[in-house]
DOLO-578667 format. One line per 4 residues: number of its first residue (from 1); their letters; for each residue x, y, z of N, C-alpha, C. Coordinates in Angstrom, 3 decimals. Example, Ala and Ser with C-alpha at 12.3 -4.5 7.8 and 13.67 -1.06 7.14 Angstrom:
2
1	AS	13.190,-5.690,7.800,12.300,-4.500,7.800,13.200,-3.300,7.800  12.850,-2.250,7.080,13.670,-1.060,7.140,12.900,0.030,7.870;
This chain:
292
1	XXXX	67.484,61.250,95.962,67.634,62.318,96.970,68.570,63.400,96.430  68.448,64.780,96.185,69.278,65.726,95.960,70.482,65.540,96.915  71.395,66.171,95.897,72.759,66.457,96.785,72.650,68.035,97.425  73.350,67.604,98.492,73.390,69.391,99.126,74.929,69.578,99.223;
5	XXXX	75.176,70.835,98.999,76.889,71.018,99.084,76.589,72.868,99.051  77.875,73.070,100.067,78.031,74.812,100.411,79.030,74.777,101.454  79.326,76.324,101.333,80.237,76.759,102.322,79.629,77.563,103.624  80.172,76.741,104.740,79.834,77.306,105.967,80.795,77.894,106.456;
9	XXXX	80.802,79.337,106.692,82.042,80.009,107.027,81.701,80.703,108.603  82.986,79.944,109.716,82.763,80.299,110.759,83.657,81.667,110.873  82.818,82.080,111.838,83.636,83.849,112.237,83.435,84.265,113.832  84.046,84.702,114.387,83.574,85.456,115.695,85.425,86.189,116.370;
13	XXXX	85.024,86.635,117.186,86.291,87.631,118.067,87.046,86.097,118.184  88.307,86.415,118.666,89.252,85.654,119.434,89.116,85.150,120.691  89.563,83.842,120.942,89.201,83.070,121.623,87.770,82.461,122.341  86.978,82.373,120.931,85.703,81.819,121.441,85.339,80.626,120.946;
17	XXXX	86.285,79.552,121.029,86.144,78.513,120.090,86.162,78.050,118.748  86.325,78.778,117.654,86.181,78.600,116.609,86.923,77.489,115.511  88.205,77.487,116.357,89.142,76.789,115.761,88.435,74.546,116.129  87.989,74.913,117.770,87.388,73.726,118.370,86.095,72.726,117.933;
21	XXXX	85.251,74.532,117.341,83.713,73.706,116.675,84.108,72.861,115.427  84.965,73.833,114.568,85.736,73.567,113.119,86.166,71.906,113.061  87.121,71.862,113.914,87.850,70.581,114.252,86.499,69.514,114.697  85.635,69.956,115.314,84.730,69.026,116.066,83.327,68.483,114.890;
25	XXXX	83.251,69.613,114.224,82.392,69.240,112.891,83.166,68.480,111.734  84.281,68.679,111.679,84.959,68.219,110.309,85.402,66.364,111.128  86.139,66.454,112.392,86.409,65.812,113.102,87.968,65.077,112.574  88.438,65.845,112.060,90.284,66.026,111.986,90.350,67.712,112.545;
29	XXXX	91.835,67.183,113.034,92.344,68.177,113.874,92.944,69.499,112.567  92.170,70.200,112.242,92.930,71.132,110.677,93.056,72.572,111.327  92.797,73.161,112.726,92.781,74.688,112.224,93.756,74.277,114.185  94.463,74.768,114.432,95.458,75.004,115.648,94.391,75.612,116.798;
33	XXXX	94.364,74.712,118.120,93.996,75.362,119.187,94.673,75.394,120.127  94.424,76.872,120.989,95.574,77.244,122.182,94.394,78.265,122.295  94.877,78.680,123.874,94.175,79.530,124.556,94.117,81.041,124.688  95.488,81.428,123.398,95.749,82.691,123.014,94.670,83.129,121.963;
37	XXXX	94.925,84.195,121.941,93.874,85.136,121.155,95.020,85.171,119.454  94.415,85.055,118.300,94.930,85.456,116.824,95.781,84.226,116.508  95.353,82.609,117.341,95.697,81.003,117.316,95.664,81.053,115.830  94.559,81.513,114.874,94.450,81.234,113.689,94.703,82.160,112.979;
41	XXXX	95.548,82.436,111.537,96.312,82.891,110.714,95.455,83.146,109.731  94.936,82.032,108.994,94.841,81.920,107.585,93.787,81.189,107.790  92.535,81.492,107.042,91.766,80.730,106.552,91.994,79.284,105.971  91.182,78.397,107.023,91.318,77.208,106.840,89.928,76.408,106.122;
45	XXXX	89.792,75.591,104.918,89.162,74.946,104.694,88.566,73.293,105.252  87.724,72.845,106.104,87.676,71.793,106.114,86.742,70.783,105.256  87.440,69.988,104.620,85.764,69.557,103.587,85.423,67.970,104.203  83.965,68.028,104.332,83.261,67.026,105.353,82.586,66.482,103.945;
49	XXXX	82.533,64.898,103.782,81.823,64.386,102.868,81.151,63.751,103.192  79.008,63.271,103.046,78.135,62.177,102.747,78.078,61.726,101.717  77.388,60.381,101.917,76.208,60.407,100.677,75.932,61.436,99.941  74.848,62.091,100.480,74.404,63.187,99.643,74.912,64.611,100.490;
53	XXXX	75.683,64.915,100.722,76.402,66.143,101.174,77.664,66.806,100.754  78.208,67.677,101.048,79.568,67.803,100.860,79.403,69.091,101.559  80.300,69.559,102.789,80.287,70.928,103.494,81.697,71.511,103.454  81.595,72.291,102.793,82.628,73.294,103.005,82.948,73.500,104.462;
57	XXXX	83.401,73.506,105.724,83.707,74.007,106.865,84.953,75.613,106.243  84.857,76.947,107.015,85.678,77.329,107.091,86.312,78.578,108.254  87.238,77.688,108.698,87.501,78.407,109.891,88.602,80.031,109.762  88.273,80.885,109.989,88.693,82.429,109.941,89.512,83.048,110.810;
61	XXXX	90.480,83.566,110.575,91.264,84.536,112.142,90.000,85.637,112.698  90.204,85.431,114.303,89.450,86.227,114.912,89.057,87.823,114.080  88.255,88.131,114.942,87.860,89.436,114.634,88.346,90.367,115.613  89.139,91.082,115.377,89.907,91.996,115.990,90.347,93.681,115.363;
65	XXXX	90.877,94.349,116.293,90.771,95.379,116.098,92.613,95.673,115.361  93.183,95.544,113.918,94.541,95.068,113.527,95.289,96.535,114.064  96.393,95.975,114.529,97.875,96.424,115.168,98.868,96.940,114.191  99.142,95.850,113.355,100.140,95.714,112.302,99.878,95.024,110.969;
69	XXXX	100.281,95.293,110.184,100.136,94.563,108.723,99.601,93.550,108.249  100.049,92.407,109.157,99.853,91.367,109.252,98.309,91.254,109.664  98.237,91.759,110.708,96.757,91.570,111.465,95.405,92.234,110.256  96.134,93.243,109.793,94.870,93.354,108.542,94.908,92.951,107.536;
73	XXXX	95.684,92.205,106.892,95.332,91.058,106.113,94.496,89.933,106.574  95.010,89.514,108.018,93.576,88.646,108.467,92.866,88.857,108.551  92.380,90.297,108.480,90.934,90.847,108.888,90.403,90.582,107.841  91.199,91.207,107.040,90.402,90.955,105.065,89.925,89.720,105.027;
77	XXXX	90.475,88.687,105.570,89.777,87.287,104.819,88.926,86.979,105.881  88.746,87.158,106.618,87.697,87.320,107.641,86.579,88.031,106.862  86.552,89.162,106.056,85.878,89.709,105.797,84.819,89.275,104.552  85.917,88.333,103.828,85.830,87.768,102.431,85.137,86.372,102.880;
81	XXXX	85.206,86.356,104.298,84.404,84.786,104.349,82.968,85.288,104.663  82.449,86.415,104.864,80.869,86.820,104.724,80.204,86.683,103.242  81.413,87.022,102.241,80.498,87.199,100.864,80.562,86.177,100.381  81.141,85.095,100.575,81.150,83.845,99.582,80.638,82.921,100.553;
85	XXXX	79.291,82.740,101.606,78.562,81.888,102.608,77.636,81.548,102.094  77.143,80.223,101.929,75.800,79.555,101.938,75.552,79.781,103.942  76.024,78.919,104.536,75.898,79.307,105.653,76.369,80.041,106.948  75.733,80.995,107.380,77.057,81.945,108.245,77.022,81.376,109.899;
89	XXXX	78.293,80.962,110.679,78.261,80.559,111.984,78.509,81.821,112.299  77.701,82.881,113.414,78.447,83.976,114.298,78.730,83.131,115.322  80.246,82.639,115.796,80.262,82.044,117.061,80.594,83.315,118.164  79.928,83.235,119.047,80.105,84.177,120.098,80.445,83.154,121.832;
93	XXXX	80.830,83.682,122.572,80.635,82.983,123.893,79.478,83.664,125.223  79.736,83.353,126.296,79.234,84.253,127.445,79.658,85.174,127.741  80.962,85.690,126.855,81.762,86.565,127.795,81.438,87.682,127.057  80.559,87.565,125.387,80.574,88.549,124.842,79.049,89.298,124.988;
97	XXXX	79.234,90.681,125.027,78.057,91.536,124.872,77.857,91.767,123.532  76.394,91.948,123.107,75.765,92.239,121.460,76.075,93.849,121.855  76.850,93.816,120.392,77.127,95.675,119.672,76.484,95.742,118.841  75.384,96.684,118.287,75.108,96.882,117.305,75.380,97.033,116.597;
101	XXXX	76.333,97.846,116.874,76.721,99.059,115.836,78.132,98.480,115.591  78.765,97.451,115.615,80.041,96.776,115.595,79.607,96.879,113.625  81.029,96.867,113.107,81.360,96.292,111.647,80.524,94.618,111.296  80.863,93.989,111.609,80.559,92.660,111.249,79.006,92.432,111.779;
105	XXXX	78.540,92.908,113.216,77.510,92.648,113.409,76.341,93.139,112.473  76.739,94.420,112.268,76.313,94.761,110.851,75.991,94.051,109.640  77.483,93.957,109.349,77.464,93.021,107.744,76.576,91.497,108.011  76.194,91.072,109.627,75.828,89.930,109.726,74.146,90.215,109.711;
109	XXXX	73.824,90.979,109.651,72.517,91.403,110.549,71.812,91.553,108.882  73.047,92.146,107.725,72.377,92.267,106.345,72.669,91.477,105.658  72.796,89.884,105.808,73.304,88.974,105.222,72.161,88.229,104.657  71.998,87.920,103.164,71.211,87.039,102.842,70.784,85.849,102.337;
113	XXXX	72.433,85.317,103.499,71.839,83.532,103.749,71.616,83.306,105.370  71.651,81.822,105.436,70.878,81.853,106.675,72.528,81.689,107.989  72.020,82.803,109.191,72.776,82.554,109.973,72.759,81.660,111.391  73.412,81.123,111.701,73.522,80.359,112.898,74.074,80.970,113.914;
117	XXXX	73.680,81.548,115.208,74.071,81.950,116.338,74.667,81.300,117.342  75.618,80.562,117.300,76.086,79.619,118.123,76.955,80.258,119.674  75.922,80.194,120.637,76.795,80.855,122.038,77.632,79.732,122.736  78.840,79.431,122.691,79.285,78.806,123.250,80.018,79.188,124.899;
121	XXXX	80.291,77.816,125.298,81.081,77.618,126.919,79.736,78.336,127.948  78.598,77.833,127.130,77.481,77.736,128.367,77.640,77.120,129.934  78.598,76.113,129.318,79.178,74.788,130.435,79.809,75.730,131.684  80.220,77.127,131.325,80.668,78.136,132.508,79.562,79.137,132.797;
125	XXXX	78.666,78.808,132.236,77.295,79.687,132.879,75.945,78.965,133.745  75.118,79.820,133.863,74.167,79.121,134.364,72.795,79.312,133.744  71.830,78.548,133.415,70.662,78.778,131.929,69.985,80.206,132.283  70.036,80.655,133.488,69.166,82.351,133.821,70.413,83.178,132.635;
129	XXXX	71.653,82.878,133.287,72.634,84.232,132.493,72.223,83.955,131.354  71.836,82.526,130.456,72.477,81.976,129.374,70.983,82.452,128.611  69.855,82.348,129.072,68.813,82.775,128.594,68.991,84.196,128.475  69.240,85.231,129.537,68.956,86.579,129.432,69.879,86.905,127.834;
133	XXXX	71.661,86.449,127.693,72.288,86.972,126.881,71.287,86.451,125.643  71.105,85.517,125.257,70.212,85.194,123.851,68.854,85.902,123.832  68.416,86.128,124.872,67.382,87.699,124.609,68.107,88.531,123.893  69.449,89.143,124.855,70.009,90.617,123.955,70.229,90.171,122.854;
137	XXXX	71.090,89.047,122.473,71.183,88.565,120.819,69.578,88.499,120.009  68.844,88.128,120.362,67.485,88.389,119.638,67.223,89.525,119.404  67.565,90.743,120.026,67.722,91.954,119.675,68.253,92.809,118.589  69.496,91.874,118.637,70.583,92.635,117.917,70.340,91.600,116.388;
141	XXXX	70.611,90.440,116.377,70.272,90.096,114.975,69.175,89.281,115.851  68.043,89.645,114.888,66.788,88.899,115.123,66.337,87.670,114.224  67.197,87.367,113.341,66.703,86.849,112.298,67.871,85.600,112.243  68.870,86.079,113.168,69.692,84.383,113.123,69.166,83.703,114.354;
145	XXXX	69.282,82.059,114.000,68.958,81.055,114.653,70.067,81.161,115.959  69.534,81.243,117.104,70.288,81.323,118.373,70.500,79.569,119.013  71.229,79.400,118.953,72.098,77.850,119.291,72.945,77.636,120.478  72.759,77.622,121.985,73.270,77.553,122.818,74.335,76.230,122.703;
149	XXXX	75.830,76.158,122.937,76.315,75.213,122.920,77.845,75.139,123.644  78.288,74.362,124.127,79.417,73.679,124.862,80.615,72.645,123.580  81.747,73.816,123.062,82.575,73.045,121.989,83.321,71.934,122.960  83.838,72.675,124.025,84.392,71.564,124.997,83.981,70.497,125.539;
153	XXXX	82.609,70.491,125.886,82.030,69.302,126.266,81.231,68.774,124.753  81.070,69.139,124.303,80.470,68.738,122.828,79.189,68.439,123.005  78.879,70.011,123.723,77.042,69.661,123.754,76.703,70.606,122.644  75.582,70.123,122.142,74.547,70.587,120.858,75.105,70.321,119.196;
157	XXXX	76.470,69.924,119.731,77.777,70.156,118.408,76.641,69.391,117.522  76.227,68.039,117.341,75.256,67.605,116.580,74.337,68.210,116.037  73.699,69.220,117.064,72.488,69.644,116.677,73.236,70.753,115.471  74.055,71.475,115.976,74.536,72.438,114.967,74.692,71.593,113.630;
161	XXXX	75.280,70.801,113.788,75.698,69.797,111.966,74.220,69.860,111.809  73.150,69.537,112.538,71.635,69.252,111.878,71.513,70.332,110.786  70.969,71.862,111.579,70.803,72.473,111.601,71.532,73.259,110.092  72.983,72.985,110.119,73.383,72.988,108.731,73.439,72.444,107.611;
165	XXXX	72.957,71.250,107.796,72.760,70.508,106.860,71.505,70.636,106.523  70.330,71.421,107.002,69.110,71.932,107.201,69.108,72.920,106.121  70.389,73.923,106.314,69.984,75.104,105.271,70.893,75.252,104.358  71.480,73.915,104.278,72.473,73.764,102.929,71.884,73.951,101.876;
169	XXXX	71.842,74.643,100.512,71.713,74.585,99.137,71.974,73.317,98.428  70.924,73.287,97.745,70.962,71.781,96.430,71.777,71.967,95.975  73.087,71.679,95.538,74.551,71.585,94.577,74.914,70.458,94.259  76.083,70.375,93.407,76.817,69.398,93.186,78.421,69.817,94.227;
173	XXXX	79.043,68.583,94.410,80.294,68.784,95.193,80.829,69.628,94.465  81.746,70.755,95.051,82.984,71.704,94.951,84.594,70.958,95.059  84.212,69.967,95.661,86.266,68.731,95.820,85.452,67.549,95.624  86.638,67.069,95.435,87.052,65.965,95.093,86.266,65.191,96.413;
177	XXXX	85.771,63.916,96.130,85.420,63.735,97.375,86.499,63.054,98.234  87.378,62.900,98.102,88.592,62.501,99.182,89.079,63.096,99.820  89.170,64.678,98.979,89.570,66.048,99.697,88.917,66.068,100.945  90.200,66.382,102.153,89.670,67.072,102.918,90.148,68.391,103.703;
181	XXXX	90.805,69.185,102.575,90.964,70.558,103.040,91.806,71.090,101.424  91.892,72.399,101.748,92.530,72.870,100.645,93.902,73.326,100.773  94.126,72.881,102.152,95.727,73.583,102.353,96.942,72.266,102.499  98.319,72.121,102.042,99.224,71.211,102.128,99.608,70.539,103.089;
185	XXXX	100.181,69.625,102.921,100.905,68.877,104.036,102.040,70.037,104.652  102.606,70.659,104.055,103.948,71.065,104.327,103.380,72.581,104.843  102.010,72.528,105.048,101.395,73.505,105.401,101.030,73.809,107.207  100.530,72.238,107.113,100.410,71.530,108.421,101.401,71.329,109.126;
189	XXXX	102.126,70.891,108.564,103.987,70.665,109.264,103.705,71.876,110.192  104.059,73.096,109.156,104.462,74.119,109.583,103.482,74.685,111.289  102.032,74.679,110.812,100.824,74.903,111.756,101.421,74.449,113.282  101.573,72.836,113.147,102.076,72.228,114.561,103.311,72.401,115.287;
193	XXXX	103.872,73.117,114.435,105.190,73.777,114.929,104.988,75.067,115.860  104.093,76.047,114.725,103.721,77.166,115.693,102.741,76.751,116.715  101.890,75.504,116.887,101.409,75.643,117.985,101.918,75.252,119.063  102.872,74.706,118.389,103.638,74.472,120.408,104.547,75.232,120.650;
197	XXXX	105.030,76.701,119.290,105.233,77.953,119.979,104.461,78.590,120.847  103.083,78.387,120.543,102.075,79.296,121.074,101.597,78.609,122.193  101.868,77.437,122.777,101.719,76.926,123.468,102.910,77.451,124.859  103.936,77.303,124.501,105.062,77.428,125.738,105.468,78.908,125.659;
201	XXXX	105.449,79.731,124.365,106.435,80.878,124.971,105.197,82.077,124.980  105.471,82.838,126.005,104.577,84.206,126.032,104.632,85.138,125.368  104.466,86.605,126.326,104.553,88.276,125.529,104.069,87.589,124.345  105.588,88.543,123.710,105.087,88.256,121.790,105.629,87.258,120.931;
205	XXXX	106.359,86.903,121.240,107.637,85.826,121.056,106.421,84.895,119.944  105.158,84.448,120.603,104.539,83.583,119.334,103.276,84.177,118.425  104.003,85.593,118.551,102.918,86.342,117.926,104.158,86.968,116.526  105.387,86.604,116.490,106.180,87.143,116.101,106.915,86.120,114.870;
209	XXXX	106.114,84.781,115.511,106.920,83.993,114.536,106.336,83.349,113.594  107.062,82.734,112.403,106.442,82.429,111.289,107.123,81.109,110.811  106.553,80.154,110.289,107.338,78.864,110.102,107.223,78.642,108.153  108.225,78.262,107.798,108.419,77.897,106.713,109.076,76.695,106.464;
213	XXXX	108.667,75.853,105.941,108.946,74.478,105.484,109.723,74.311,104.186  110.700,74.246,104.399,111.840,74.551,103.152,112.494,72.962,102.675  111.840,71.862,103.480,112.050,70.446,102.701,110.900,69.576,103.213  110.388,69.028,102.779,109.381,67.295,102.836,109.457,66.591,101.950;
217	XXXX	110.001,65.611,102.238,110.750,64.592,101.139,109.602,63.592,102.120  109.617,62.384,101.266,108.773,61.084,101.978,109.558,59.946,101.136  110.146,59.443,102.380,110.680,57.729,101.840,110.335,56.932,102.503  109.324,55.738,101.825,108.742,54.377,102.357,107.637,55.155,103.416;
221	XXXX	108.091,54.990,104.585,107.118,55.084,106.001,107.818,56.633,106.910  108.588,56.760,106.113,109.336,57.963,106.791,109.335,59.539,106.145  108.981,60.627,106.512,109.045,61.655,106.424,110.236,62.855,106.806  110.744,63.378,106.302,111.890,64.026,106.396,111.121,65.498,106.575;
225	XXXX	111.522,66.370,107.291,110.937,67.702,107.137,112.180,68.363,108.010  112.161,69.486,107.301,113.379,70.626,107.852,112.324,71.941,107.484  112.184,72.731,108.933,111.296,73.896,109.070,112.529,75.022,109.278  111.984,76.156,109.204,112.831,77.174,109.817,111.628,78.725,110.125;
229	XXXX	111.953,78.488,111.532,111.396,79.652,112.271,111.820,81.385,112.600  110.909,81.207,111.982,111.379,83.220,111.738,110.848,83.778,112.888  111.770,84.711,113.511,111.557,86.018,114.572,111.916,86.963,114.044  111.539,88.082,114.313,111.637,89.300,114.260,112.996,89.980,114.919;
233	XXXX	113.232,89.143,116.130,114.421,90.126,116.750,115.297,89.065,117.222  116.421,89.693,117.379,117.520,88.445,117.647,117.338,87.993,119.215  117.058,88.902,120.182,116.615,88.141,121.260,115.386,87.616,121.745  114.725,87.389,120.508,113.238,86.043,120.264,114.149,85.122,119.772;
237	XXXX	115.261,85.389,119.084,116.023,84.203,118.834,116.592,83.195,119.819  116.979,84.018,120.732,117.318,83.328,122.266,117.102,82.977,122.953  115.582,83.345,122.961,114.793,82.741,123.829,113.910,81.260,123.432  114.072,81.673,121.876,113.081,80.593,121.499,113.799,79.319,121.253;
241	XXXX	115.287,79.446,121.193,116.358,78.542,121.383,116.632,77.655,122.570  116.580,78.783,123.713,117.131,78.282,124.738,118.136,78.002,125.481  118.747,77.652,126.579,119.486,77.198,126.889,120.400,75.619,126.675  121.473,75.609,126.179,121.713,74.391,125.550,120.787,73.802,124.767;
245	XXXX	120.038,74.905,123.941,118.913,74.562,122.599,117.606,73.639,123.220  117.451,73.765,125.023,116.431,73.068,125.341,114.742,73.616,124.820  114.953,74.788,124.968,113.635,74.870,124.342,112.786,74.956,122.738  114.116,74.624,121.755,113.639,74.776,120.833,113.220,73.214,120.617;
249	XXXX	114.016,72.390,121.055,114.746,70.854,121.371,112.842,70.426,121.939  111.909,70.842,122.457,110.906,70.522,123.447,109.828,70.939,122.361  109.847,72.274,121.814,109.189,72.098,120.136,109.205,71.543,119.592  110.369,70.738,118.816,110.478,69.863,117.819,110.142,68.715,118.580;
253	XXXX	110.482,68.416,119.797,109.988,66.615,119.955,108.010,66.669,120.105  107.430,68.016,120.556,106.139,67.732,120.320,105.408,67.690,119.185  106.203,68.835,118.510,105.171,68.955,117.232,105.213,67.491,115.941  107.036,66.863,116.379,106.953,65.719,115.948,105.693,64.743,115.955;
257	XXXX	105.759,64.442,117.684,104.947,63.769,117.482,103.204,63.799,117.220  103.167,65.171,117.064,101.565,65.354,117.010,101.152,65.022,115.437  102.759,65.247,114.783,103.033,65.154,113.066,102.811,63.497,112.531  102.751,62.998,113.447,103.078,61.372,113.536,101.906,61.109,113.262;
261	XXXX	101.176,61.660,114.061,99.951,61.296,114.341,98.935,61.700,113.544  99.071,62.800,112.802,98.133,63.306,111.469,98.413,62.860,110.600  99.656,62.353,110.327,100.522,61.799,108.676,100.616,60.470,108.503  100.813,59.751,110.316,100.526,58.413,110.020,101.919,57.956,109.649;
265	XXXX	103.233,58.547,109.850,104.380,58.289,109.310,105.580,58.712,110.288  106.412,57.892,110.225,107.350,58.729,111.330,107.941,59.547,110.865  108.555,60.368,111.799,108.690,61.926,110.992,110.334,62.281,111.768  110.944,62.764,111.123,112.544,63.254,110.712,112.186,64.679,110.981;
269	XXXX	112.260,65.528,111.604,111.985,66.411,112.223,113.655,67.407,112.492  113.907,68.292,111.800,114.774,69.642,111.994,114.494,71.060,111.928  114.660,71.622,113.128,114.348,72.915,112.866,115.303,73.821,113.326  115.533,75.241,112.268,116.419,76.146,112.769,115.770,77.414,112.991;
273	XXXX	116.302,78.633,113.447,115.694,79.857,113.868,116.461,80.619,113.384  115.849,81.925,112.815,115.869,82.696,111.611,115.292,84.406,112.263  116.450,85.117,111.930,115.725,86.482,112.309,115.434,87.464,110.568  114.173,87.989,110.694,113.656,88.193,109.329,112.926,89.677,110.473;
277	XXXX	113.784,91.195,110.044,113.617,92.011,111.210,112.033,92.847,110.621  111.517,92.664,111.588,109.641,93.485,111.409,109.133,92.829,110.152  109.340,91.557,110.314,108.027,91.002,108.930,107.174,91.049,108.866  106.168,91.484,110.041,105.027,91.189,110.747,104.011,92.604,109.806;
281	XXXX	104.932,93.976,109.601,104.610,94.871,109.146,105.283,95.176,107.523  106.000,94.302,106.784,106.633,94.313,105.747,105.778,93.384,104.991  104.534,94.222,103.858,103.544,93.629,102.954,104.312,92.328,102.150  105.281,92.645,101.535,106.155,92.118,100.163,106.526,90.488,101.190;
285	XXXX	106.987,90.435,102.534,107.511,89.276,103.298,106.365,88.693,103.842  105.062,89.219,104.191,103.751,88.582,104.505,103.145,87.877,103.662  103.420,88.412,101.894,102.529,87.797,101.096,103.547,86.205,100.458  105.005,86.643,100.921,105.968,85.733,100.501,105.229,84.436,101.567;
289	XXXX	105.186,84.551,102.436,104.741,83.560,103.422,103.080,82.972,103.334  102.858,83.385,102.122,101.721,82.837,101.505,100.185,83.617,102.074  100.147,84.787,102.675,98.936,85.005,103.214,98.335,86.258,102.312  96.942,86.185,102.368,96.304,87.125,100.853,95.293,87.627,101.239;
């Protein structure tokens, strides 16, 4: 039996699941979900291994219209995950209308591998709305496969793996087959930290911060990690602290334990807060923090 192996690179606006299908196809928790919009940073790799398979998964920061510095560098690799696709996911939801004339719908509409139309959170519609919108999408790209599906309830999620494994390319594996992503442990640390920023604090406060992992040592069954969280302004510092350090104190005991639970190790957990003023728009401190 041939081997099939490629990269499936998911893309769509903010907050339409993307981070959920990712996680639900690979089935480790690798790209951060929360109910905010720009949850995902950095291009995440997930690598799924068969028998005869090997799938690239890769999950992308939304598609958005960038603010600051930061935000168009994510756009770029957003952009960079169209040209290097064996298979393209447009994930869209109900909430979105087909643009024609949008950038990406574009670049998707002249793409020449095969795309997957995946409409998700049908589970909040009803099949009349859910039929009419995949008309207008037949409109607009006519030539991708339209895939009605529910990431939350995990309806069709199967059929989608079919379906890609359908128009995977004959290859040999790209990793290792044990690999299952291309990004670090001390990478992840960092991820579960900001998501239970992005979880508890509002405004901008977790749009502002940045985590850096400046120790992971591992002895026997135990993990040592010391993070330090960057804000922008000294009173994100205060807030993200807290009162008698309760709320930074409510970060570290969750993301601990969510750390426990991916690593399999108990985890030594310190974190301090760091003001690093407008990094968000300072190229030279964005690329220091590893993003390209």
């Amino acid at each position: 039996m041939d081997h099939k192996s490629g990269f499936v690179n998911i893309i769509g606006k903010p907050n339409v699941g993307k981070s959920t299908l990712m996680n639900l196809l690979v089935g480790e928790k690798l790209s951060v979900i929360t109910s905010k919009a720009q949850t995902t940073r950095n291009r995440i790799l997930g690598i799924l291994n068969g028998s005869d398979y090997q799938i690239v998964f890769s999950d992308t920061p939304g598609i958005l219209e960038p603010s600051y510095k930061l935000q168009e560098i994510m756009l770029k690799s957003t952009r960079s995950a169209l040209e290097d696709a064996d298979v393209i996911i447009y994930l869209t939801d109900i909430s979105e209308k087909p643009n024609p004339d949008e950038e990406f719908i574009r670049k998707i509409r002249s793409a020449e591998v095969p795309v997957l139309l995946v409409l998700n959170k049908i589970d909040l519609s009803d099949p009349d709305s859910v039929l009419e919108l995949i008309g207008q999408w037949n409109t607009v790209l006519p030539d991708a496969e339209k895939i009605p599906a529910s990431a939350l309830k995990r309806f069709n999620v199967d059929f989608i793996f079919e379906r890609i494994l359908h128009h995977l390319p004959v290859a040999l594996p790209f990793y290792p087959k044990d690999q299952l992503t291309d990004k670090s442990e001390r990478f992840f640390a960092g991820e579960f930290i900001r998501e239970k920023i992005l979880l508890h604090f509002k405004q901008e406060i977790p749009y502002s911060v940045e985590i850096e992992i400046d120790h992971f040592k591992e002895t026997g069954n135990l993990l040592r990690i010391h993070g330090i969280i960057y804000v922008e302004r000294e009173s994100q510092k205060g807030i993200l602290i807290g009162r008698n350090g309760l709320a930074l104190k409510r970060v570290a005991r969750e993301a601990r334990l969510e750390m426990e639970q991916f690593f399999r190790k108990k985890i030594f957990l310190e974190l301090l807060v760091k003001v690093k003023k407008d990094w968000r728009n300072n190229e030279r401190e964005i690329r220091k923090f590893g993003y390209r």
